[in-house]
N, CA, C and O of each residue as an XYZ file, in Angstrom:
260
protein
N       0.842     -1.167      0.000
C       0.000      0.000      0.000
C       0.892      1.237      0.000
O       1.877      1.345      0.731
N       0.441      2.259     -0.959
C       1.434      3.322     -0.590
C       0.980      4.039      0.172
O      -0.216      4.260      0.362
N       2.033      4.561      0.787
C       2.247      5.997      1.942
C       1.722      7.366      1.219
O       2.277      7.653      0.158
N       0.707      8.227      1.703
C       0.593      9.385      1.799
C       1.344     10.177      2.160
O       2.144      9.673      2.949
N       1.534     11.343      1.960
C       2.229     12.431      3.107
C       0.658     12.948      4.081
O      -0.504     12.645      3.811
N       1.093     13.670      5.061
C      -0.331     13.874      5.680
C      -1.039     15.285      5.193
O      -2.175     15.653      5.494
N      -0.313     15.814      4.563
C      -1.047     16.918      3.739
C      -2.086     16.402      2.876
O      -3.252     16.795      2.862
N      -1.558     15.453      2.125
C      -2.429     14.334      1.222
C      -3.744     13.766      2.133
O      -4.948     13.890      1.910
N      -3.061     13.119      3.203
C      -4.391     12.762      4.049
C      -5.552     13.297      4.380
O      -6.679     12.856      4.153
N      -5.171     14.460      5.036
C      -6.023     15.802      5.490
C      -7.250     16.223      4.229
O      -8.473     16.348      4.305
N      -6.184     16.378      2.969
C      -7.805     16.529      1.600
C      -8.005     15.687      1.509
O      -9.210     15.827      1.297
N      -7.764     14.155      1.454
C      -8.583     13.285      0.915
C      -9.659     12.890      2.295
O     -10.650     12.168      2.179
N      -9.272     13.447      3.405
C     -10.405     13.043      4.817
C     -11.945     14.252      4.550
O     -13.151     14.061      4.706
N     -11.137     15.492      4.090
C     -11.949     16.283      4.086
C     -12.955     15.876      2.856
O     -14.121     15.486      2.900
N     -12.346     16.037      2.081
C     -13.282     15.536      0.774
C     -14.043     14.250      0.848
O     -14.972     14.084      0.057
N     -13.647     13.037      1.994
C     -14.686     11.922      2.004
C     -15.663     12.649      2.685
O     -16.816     12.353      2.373
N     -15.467     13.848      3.850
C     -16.146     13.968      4.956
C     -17.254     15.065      4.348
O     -18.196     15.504      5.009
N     -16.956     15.425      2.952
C     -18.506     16.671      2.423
C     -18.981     15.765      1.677
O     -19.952     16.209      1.064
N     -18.698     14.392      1.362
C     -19.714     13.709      0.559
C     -20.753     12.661      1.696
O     -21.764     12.043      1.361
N     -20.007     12.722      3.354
C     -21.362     12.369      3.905
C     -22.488     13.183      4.026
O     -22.431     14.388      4.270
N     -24.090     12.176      3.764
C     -24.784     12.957      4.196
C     -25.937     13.075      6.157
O     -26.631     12.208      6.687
N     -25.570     14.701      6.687
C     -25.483     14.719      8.346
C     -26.994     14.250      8.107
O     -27.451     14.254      6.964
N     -27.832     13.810      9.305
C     -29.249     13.753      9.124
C     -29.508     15.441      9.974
O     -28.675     16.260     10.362
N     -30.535     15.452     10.006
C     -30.847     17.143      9.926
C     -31.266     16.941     11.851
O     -31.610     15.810     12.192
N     -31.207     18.033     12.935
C     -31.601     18.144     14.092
C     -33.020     17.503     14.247
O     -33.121     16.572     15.046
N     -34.124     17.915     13.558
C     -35.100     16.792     13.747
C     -34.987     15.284     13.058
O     -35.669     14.585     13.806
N     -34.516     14.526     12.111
C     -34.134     13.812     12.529
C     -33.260     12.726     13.374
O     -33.657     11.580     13.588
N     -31.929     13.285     13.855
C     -31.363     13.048     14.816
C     -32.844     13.078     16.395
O     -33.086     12.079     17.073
N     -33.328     14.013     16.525
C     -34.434     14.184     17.710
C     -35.367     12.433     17.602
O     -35.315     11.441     18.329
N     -36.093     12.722     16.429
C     -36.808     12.026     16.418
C     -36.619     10.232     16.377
O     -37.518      9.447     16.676
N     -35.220      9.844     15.930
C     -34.591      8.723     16.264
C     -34.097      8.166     17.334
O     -34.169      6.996     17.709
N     -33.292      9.611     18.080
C     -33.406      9.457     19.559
C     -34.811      8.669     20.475
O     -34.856      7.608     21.097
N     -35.809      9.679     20.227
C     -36.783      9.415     20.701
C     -37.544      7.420     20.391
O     -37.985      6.564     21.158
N     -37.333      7.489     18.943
C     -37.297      6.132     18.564
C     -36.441      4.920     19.576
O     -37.160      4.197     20.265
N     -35.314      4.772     19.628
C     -34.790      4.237     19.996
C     -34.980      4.546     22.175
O     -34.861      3.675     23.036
N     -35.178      5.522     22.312
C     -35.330      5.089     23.973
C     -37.027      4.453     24.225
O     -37.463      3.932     25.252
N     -37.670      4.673     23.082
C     -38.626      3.769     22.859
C     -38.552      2.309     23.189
O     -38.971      1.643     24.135
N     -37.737      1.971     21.862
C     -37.528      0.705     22.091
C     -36.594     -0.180     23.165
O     -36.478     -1.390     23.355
N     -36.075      0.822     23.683
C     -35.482      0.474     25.039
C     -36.067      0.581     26.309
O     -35.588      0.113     27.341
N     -37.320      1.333     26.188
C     -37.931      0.911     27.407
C     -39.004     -0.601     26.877
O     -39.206     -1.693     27.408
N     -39.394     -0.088     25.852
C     -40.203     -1.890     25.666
C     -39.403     -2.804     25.665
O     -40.124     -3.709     26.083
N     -38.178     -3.363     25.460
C     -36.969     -4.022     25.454
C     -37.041     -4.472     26.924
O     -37.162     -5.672     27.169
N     -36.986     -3.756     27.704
C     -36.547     -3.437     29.368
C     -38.081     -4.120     30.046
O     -37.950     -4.982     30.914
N     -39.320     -3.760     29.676
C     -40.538     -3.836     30.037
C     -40.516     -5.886     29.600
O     -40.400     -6.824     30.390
N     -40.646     -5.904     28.385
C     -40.399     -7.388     27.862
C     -39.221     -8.452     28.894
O     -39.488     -9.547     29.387
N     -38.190     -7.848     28.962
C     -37.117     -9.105     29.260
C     -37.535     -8.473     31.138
O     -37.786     -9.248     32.061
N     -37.501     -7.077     31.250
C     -38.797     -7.372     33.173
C     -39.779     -8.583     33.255
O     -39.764     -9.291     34.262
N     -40.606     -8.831     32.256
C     -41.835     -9.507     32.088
C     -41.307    -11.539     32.238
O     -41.731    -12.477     32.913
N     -40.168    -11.368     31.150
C     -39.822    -13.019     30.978
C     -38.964    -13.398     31.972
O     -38.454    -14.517     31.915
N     -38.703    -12.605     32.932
C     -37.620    -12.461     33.598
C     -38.606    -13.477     34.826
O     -38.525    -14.622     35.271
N     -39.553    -12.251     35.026
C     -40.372    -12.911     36.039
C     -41.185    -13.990     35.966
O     -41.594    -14.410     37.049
N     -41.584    -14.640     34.834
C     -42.524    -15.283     34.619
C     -41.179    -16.941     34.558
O     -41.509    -18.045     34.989
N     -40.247    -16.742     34.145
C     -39.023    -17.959     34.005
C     -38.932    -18.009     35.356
O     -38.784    -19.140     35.819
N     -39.009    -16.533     36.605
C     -38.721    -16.859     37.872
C     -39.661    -18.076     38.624
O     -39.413    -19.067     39.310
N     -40.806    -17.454     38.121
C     -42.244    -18.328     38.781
C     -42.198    -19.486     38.316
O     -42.843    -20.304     38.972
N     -41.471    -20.021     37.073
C     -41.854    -21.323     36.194
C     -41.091    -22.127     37.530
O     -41.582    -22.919     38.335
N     -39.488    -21.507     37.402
C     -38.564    -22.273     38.345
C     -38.443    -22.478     39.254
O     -37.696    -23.317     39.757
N     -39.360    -21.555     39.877
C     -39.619    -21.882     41.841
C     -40.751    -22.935     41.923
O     -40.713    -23.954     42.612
N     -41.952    -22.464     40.970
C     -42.683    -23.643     41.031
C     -42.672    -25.134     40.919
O     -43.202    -25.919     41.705
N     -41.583    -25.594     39.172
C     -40.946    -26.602     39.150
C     -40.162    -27.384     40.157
O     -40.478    -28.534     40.461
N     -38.987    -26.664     40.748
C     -37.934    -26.988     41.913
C     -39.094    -26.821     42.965
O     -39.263    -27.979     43.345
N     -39.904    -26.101     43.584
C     -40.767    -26.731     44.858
C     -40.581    -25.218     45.659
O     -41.208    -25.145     46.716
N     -40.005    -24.339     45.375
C     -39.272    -23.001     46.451
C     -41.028    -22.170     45.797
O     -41.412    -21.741     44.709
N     -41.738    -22.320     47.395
C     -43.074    -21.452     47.172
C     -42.239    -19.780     47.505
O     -41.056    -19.697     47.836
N     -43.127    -18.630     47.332
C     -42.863    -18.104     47.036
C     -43.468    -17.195     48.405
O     -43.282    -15.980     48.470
């Protein structure tokens, strides 16, 4: 692979970095919001199986509750 100098580096970083495209403040907001969404239903769900695997296994093994 060849070596750059870092002058070289610097335009070719800049020039990859204006062909990304940023998502705009409301979408950044609104994905946020998406995602702690799905992290509280995530959290609510594996709360839910959490407890219900607890009850299977105390009941099975004999440990009343």
């Amino acid at each position: 692979m060849a070596k750059t100098n870092p002058f070289e580096f610097i335009q070719e970083v800049r020039s990859e970095t204006a062909k990304v495209t940023w998502p705009s403040r409301r979408e950044t907001a609104v994905t946020t919001v998406m995602v702690l969404i799905m992290v509280f239903l995530a959290a609510i769900f594996f709360l839910l199986a959490d407890q219900v695997l607890s009850w299977g296994v105390s009941l099975l093994l004999g440990f009343g509750r």
